[in-house]
N, C-alpha and C positions, 0 to 999 in steps of 0.2 A: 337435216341430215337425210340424203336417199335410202341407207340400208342401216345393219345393225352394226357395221363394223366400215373401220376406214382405216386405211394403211398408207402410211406417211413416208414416201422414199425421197431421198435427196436432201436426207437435214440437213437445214445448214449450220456454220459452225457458231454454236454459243460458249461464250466464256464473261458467264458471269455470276454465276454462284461462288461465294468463298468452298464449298465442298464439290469437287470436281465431278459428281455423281450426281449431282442435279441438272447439271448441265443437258442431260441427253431429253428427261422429261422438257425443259425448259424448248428446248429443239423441235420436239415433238409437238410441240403446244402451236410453236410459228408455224408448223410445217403443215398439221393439220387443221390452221387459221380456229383452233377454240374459243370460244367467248369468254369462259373462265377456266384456271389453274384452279383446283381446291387443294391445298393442304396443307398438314399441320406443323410443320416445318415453321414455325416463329420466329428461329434463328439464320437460315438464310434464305428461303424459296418465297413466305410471305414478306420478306424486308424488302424486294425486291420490287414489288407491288403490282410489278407488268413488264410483262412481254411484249413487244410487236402489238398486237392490238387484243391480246387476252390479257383479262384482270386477273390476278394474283389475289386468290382470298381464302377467308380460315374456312373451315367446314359451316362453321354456326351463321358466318354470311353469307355462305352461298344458298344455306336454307330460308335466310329472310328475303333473298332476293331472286329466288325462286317462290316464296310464297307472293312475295308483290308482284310477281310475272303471270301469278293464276288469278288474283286480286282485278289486275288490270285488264 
């Protein structure tokens, strides 16, 4: 990442959360090509597993897999 912040225009259109308000994060995710989604969402955001090329994961894995990333 160049700076502290990145602004994602042109999402494109996601439909695929059973709850229509995840959809925009989900969008967001493609739009600003992230390597992972975190959240706790169980019921539809982690079910979904992946985006485009961002991994869908709980909190507690993104922290083991950010600790293998300092590891390595």
């Amino acid at each position: 990442m160049d700076g502290a912040a990145e602004f994602a225009v042109n999402l494109p259109m996601v439909n695929l959360s059973p709850d229509p308000k995840d959809n925009f994060i989900l969008a967001m995710s493609i739009a600003g090509q992230a390597d992972l989604l975190v959240s706790g969402d169980k019921k539809h955001v982690q079910a979904i597993n992946q985006v485009g090329n961002t991994m869908i994961v709980s909190p507690t894995k993104a922290v083991d897999l950010l600790k293998k990333n300092d590891a390595a």
